[in-house]
PAZAPA-4460 file (N, C-alpha, C; in steps of 0.05 Angstrom, whole numbers, plus 32768, in hexadecimal, padded with zeros to 4 digits):
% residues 249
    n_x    n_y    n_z   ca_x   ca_y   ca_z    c_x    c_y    c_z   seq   type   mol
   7DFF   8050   8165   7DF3   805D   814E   7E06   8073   8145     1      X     A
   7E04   8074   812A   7E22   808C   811D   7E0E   80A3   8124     2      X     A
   7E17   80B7   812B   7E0E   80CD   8130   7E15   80E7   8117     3      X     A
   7E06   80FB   8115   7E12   810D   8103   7E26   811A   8106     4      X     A
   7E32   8121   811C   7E57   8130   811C   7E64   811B   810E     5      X     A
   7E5F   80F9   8119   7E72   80E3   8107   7E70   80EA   80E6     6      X     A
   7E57   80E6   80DA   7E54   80EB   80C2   7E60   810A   80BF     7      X     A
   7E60   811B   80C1   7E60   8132   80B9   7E76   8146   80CD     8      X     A
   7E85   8141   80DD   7E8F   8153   80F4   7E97   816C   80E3     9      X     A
   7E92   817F   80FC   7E99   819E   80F4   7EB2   819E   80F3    10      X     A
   7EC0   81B1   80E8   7EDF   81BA   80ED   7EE1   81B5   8103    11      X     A
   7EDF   81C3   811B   7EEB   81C5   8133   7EEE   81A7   8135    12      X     A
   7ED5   819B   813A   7ED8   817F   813D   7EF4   8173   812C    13      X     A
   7EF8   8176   8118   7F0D   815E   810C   7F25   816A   810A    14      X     A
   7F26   818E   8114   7F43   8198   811A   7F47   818E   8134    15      X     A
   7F3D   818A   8149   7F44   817C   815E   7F4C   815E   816B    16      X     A
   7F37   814F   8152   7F46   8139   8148   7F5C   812E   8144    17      X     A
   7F64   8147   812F   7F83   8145   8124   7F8D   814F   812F    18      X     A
   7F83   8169   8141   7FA0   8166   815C   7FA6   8153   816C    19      X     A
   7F95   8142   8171   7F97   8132   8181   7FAD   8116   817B    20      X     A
   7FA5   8114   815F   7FB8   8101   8155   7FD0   810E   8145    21      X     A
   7FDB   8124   8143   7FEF   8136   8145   8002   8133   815A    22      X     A
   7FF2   8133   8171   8001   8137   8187   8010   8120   8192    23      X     A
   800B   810C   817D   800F   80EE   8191   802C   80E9   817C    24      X     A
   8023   80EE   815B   802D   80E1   8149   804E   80E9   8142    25      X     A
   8051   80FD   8145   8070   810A   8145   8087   80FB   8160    26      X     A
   8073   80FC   8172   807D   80F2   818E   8081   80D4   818C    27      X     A
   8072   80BF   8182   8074   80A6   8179   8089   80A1   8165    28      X     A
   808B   80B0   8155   80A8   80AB   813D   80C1   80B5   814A    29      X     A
   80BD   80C7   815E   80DE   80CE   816D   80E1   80B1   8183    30      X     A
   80C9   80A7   8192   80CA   808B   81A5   80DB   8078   8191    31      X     A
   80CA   8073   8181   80C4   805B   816C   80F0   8058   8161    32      X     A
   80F7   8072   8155   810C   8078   8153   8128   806B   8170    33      X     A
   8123   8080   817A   8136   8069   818F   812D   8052   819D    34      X     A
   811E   8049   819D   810E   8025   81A1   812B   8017   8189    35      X     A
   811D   801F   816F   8130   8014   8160   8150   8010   815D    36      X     A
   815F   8026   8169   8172   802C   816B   8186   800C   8178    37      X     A
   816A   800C   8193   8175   7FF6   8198   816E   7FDB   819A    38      X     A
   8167   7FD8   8181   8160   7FC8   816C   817B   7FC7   8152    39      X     A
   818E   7FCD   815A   81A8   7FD2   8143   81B6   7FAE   8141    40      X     A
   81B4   7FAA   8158   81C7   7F8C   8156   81BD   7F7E   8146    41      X     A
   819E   7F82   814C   8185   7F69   813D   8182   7F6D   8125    42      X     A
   8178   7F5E   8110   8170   7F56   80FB   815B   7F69   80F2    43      X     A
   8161   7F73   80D7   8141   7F83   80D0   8122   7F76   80CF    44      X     A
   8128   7F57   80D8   810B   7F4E   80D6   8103   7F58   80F8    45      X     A
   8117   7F5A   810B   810D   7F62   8124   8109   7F71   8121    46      X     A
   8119   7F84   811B   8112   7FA3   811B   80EF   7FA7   8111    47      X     A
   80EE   7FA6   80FE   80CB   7FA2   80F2   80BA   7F99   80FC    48      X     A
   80C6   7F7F   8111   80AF   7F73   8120   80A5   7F92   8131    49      X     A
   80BE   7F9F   8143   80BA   7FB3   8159   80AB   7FCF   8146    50      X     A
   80B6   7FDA   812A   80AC   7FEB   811A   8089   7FE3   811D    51      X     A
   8082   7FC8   811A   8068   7FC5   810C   8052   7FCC   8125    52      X     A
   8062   7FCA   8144   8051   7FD0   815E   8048   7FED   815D    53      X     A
   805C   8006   814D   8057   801B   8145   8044   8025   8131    54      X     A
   8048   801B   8120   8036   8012   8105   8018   800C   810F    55      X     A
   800F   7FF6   811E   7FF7   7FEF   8128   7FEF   800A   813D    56      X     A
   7FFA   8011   8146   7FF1   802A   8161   7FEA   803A   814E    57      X     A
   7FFA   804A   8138   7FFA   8065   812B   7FD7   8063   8120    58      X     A
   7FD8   8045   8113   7FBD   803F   80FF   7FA8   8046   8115    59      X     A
   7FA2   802E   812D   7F90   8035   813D   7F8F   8056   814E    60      X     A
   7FA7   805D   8155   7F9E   8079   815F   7F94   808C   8145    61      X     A
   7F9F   808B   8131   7F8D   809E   811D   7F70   8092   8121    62      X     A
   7F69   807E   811D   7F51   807A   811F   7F43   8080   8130    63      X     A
   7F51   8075   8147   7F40   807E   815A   7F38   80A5   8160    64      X     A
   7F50   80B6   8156   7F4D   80CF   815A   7F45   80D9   813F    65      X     A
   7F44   80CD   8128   7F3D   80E1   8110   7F23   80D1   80FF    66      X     A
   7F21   80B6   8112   7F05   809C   8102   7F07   809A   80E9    67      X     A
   7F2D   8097   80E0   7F30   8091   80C9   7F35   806F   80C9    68      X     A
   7F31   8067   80B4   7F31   804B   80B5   7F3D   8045   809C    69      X     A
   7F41   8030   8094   7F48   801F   807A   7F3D   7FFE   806D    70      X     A
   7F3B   8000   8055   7F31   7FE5   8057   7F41   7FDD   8037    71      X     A
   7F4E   7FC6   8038   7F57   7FC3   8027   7F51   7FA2   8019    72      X     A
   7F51   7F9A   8001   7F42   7F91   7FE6   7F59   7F82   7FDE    73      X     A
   7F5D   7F6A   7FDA   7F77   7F62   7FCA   7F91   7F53   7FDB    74      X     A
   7F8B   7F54   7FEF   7FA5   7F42   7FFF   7FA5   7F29   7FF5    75      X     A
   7F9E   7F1A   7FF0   7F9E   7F09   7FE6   7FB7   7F05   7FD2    76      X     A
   7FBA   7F18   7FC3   7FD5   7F1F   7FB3   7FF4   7F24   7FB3    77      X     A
   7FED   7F21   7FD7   800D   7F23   7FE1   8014   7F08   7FE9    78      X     A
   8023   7F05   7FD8   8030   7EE7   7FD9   804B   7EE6   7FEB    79      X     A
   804E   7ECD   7FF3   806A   7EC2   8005   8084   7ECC   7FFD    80      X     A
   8089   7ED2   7FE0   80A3   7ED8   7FDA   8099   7EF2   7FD7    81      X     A
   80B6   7F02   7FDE   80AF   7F21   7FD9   80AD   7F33   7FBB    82      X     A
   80A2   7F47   7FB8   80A0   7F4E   7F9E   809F   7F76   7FAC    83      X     A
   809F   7F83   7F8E   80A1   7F9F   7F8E   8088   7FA6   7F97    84      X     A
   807C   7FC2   7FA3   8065   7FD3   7FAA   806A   7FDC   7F97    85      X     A
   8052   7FE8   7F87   8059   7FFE   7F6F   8034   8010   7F87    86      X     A
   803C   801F   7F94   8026   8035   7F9D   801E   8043   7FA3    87      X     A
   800A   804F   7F9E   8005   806B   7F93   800A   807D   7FAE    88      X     A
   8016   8093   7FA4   8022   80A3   7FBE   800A   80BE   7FBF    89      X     A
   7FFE   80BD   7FD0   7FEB   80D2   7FD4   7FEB   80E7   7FF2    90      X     A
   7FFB   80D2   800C   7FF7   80D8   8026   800E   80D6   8035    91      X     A
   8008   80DC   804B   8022   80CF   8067   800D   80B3   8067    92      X     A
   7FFA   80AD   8062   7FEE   809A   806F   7FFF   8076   8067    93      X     A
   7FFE   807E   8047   8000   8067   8042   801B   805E   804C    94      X     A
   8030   806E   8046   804C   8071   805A   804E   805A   8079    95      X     A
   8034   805B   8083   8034   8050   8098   8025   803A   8096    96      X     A
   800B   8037   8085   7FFB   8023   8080   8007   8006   8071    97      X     A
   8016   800E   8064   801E   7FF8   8048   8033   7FEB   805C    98      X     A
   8041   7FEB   807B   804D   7FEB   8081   803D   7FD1   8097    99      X     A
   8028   7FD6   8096   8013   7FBC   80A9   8007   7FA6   8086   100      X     A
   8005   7FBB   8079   7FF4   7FA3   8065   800B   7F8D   8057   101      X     A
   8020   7F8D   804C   8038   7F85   8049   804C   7F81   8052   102      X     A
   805E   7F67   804F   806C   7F59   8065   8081   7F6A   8065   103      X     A
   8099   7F5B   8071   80B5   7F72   8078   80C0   7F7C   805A   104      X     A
   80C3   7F98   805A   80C7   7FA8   8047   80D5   7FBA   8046   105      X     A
   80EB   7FBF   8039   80F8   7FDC   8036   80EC   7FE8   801E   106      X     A
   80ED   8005   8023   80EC   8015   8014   80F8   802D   8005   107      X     A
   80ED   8037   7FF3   8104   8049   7FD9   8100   805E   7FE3   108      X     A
   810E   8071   7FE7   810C   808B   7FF3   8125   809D   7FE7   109      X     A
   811B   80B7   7FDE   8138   80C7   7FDC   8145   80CB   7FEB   110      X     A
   816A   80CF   7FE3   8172   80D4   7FFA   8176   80E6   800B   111      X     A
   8169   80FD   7FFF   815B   8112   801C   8154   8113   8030   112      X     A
   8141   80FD   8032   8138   80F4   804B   813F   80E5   805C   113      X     A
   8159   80DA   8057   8169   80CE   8070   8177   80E7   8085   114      X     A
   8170   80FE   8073   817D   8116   808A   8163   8121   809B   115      X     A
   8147   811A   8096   8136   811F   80A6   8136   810F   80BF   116      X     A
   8138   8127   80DB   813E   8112   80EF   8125   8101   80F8   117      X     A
   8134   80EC   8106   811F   80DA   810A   8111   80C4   80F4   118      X     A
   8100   80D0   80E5   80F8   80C3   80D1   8102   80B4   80BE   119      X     A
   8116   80CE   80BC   8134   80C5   80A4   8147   80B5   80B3   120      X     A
   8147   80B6   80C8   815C   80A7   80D6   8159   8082   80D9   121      X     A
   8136   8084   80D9   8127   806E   80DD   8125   8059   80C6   122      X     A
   8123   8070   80B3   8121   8065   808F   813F   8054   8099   123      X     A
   8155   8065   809B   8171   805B   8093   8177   803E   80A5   124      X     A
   816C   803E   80BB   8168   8026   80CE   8155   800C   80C0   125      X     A
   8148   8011   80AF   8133   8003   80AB   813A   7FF6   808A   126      X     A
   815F   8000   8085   8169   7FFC   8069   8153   8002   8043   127      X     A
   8145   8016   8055   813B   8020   803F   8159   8029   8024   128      X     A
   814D   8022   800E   8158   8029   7FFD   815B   804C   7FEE   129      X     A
   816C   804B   7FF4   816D   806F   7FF2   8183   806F   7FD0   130      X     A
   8170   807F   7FC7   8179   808E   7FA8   817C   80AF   7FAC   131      X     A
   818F   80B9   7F94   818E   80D3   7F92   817F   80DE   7F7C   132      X     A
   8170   80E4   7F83   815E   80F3   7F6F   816C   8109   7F53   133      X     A
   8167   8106   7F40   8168   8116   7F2E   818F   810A   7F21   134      X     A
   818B   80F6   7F1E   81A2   80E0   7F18   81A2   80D0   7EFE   135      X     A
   8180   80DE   7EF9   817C   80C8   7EDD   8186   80A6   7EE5   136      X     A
   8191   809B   7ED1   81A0   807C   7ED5   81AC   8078   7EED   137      X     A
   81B8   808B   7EF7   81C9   8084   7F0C   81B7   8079   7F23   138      X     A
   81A2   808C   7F29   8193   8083   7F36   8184   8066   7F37   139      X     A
   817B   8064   7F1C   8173   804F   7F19   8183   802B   7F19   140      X     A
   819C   803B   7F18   81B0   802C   7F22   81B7   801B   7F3E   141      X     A
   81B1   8034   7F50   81AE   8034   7F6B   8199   801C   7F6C   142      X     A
   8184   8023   7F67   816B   8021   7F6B   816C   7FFC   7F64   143      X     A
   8181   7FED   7F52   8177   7FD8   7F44   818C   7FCC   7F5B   144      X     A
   81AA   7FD5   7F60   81B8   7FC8   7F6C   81AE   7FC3   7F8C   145      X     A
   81A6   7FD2   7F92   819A   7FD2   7FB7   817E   7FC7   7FBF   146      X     A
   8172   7FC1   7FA7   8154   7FBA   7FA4   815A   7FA2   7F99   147      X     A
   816A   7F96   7F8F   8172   7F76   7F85   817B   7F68   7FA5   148      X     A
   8185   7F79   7FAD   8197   7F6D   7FCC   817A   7F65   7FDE   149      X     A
   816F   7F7C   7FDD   815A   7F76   7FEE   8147   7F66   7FEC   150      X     A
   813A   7F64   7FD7   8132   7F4F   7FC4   8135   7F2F   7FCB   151      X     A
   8152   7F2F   7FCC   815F   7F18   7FCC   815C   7F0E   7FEA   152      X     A
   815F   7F21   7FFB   8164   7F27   8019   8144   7F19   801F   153      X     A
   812F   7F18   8011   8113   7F11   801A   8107   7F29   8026   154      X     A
   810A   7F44   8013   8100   7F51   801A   80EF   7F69   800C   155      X     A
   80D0   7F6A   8016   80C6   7F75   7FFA   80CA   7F92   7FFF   156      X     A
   80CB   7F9F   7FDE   80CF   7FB7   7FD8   80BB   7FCD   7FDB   157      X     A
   80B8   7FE2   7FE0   809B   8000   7FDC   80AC   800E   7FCC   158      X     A
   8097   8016   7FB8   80A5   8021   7FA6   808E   8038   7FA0   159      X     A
   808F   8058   7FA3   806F   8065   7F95   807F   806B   7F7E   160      X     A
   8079   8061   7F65   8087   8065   7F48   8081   8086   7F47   161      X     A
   8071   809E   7F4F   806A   80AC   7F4B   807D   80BE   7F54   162      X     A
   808B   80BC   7F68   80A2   80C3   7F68   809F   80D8   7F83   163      X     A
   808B   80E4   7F86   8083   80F7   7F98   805D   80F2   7F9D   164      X     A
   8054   80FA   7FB2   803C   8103   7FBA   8029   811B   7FA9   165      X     A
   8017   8106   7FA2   8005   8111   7F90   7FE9   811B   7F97   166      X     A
   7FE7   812C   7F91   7FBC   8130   7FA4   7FA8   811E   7F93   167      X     A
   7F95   811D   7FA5   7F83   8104   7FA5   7F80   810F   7F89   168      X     A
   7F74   80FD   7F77   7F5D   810D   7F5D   7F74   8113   7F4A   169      X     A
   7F8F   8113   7F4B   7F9B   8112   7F34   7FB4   80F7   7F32   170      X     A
   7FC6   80FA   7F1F   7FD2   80E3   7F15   7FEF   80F6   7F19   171      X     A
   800B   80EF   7F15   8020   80F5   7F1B   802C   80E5   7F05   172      X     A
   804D   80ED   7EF7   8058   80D6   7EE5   8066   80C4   7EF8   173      X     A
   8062   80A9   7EE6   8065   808E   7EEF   8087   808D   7EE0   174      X     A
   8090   8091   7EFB   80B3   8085   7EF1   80BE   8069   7EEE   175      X     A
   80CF   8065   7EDF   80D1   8049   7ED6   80EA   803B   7EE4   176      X     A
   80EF   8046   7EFB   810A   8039   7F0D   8108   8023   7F13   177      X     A
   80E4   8024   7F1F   80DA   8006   7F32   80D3   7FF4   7F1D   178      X     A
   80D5   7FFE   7F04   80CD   7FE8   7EEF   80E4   7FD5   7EDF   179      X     A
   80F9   7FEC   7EE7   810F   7FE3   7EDC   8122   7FC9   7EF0   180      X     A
   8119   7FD4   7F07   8124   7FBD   7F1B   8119   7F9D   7F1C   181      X     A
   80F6   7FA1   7F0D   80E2   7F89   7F06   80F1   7F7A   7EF3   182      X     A
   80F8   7F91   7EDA   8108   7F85   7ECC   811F   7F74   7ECE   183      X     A
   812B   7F78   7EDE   814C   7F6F   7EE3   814B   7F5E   7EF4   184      X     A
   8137   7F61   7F05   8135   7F48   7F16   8127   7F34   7F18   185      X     A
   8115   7F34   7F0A   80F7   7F24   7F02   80E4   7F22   7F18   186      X     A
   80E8   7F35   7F33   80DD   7F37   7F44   80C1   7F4A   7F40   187      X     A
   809F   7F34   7F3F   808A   7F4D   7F38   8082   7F5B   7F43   188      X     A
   8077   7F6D   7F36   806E   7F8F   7F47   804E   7F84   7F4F   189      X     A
   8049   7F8F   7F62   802B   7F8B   7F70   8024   7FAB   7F6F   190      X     A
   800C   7FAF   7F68   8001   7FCC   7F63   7FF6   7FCD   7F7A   191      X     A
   7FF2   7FE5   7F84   7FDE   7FEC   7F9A   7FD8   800F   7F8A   192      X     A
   7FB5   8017   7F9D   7FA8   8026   7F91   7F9C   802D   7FAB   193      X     A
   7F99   8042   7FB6   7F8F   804E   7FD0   7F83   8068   7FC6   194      X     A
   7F73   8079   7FDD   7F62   808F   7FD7   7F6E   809D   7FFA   195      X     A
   7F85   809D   7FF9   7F8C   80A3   8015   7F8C   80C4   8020   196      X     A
   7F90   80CC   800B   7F93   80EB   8007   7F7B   80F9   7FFC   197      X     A
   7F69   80EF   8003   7F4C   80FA   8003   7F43   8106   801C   198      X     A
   7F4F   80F2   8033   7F4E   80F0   8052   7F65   80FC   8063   199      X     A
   7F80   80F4   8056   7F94   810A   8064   7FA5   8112   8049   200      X     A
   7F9C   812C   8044   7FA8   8137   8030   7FC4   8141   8034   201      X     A
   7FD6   813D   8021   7FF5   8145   801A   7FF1   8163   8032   202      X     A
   7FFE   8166   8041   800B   8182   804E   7FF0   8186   805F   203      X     A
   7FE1   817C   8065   7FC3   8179   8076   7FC3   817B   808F   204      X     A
   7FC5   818E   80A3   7FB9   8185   80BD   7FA3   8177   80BF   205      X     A
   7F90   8176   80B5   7F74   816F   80BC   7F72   8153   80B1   206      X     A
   7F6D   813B   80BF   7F68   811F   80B6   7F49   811B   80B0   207      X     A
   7F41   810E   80A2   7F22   8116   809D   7F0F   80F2   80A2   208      X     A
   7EFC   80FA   80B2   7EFA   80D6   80B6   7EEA   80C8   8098   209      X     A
   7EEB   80B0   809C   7EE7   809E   8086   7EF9   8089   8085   210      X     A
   7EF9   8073   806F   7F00   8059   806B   7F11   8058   8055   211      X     A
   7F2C   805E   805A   7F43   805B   8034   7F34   8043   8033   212      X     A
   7F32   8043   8017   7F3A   802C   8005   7F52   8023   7FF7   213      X     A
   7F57   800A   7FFA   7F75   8003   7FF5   7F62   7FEA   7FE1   214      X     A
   7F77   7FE9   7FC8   7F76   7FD5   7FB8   7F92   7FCB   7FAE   215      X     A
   7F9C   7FB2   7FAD   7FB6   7FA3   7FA4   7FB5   7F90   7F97   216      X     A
   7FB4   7F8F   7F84   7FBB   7F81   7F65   7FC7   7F69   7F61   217      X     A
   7FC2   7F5C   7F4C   7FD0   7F4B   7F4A   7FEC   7F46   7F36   218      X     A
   7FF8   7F39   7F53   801F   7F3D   7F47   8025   7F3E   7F25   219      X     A
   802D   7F52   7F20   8038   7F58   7F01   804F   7F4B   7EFD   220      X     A
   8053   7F36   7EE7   806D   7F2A   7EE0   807E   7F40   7ECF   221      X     A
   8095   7F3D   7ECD   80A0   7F47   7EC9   80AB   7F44   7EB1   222      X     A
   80A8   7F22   7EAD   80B2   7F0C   7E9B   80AB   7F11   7E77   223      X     A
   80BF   7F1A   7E64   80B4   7F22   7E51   80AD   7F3B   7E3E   224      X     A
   80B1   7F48   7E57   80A5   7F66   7E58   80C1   7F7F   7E5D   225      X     A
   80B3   7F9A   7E53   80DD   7FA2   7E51   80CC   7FBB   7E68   226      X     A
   80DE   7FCE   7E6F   80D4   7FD7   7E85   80BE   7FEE   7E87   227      X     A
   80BD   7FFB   7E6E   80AD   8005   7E6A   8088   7FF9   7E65   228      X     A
   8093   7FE1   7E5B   807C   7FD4   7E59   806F   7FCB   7E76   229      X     A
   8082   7FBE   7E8A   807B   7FBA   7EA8   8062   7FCE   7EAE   230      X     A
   8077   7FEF   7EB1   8071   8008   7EBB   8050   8010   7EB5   231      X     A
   804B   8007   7E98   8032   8011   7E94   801A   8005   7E98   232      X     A
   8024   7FE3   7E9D   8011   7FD4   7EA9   8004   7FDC   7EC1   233      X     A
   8022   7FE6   7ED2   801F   7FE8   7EF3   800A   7FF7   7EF2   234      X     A
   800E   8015   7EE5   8004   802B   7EEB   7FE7   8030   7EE1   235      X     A
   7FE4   8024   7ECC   7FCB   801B   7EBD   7FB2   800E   7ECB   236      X     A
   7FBF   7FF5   7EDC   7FAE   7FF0   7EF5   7FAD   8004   7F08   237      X     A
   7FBB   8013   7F14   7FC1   8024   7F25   7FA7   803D   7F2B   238      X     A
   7FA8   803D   7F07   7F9A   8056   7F0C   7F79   8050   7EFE   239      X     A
   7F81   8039   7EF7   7F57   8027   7EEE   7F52   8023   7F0D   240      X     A
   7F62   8021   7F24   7F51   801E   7F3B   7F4A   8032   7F48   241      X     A
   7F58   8048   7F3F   7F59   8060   7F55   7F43   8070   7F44   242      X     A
   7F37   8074   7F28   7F24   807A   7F1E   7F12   806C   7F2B   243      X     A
   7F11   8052   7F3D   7EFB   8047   7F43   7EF8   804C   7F5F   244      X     A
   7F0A   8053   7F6E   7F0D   805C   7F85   7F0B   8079   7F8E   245      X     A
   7F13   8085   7F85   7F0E   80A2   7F88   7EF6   80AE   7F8A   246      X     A
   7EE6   80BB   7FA0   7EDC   80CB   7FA2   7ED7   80E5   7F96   247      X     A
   7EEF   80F7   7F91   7EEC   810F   7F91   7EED   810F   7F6B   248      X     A
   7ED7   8117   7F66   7ED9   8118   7F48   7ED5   8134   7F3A   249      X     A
***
C-alpha cells in the first residue's frame, strides 16, 4: 500500500534520497570511464553495449533511491534505420535516459565539454560530435559534415535543438543546425517531448519522486521542405506535447 511520505515525503526525506543517489552517481561515471578506456580496440557498437550496463544501473538506482520513474508513449516510432533526436533539454536525466530508449547513438555536444573530466572524456570515446559554439555557419558546418558520417556509419543522432537546458514550464529558441543536417541528408528528425525537469531540476540537488513522461513522434521527412521549414515542424510538435505534459502551469 503507497503510504503518505511516498505521496508526499518531507524534505529531509527526499534530501536524503538524493544523497543517496549522489553518492553512487559521480562514482559510476569515473568506473564507467575507465571500463571504457578499455574498450578502445573495440567498435563503438561494443563500447555501447558496456555504456548501456551503466545506463540501466543509473535509471534503476535513481529509482530505487529518489522513486523516480519514467514512462514513455511512442516507441513505436523508432525505426531500423537511424534518424536525428530533436529533444527537449530540460535535465541531467534525459542525458542518460534517451540513451536506453534509442538504439546506438552519438551525440552533439559543444566543444567545452570534451575538457570536462570524465564525462567529457567519455563523450569523446563515445565519438560524440563536438561543435564550437558561437561559429554561426561554421558550426553548422561541423555539425553537417560529422553528422552525415555518422549517419552513414548506422548511427542515430541526439540533437536538443534548444541549444542549452531549459526549466520545466518554459520554451528556449529552436536552432536550425539539426534541421539543416535533415536537410542535406534526407535523414528524419524524430521529436521527443519529456517533463524531466519538473523532477530533477537544472542545478538541483533534490530529485523529486514521480513518473517523467516521455513522448516521441513521428519521423519528420525532410523531403521537400527547406530547413527552416523542417525546424518548425519539429518544434511545433515539441512543444503541443509538452503543453500537454506539463504539470506546472
Amino acid at each position: 500500500m503507497q503510504t503518505i511520505a511516498d505521496v508526499a515525503p518531507s524534505y529531509p526525506v527526499l534530501w536524503l534520497r538524493s544523497l543517496a543517489f549522489w553518492i553512487v552517481f559521480p562514482v559510476s561515471i569515473v568506473i564507467m570511464f575507465i571500463l571504457l578506456l578499455f574498450t578502445l580496440p573495440l567498435s563503438l557498437a561494443k563500447r555501447w553495449a558496456m555504456l548501456q550496463v551503466w545506463v540501466h544501473f543509473i535509471l534503476w538506482w535513481l529509482k530505487l533511491t529518489c522513486k523516480l520513474d519514467h514512462a514513455v508513449q511512442g516507441t513505436e516510432h523508432i525505426t531500423a534505420k537511424p534518424a536525428i533526436v530533436f529533444a527537449k533539454h530540460q535535465s541531467t536525466w534525459e542525458t542518460i535516459a534517451l540513451q536506453e530508449i534509442f538504439p546506438l547513438q552519438v551525440w552533439v555536444a559543444k566543444r567545452e565539454l570534451m575538457w570536462v573530466p570524465f564525462f567529457g572524456w567519455g563523450l569523446a570515446l563515445m565519438k560524440c560530435i563536438h561543435i564550437k559554439r558561437g561559429t554561426g555557419k561554421a558550426a553548422v558546418k561541423q555539425l553537417v559534415n560529422q553528422g552525415r558520417a555518422r549517419l552513414e556509419d548506422g548511427n542515430w543522432i541526439v540533437i536538443f535543438p534548444e541549444g542549452t537546458r531549459i526549466p520545466a514550464g518554459h520554451k528556449g529558441r529552436y536552432r536550425v543546425g539539426g534541421a539543416v543536417l535533415a536537410e542535406q541528408t534526407g535523414y528524419p528528425i524524430v521529436p521527443v517531448a519529456h517533463n524531466a525537469g519538473e523532477y530533477w531540476p537544472r542545478r538541483s540537488f533534490i530529485k523529486r519522486p514521480g513518473t517523467i513522461q516521455v513522448r516521441i513522434g513521428k519521423p519528420i521527412s525532410p523531403v521537400g521542405k527547406t530547413a527552416q521549414q523542417i525546424l518548425n515542424e519539429a518544434a511545433g510538435w515539441i512543444e503541443e506535447r509538452m503543453a500537454e505534459i506539463t504539470t506546472l502551469k
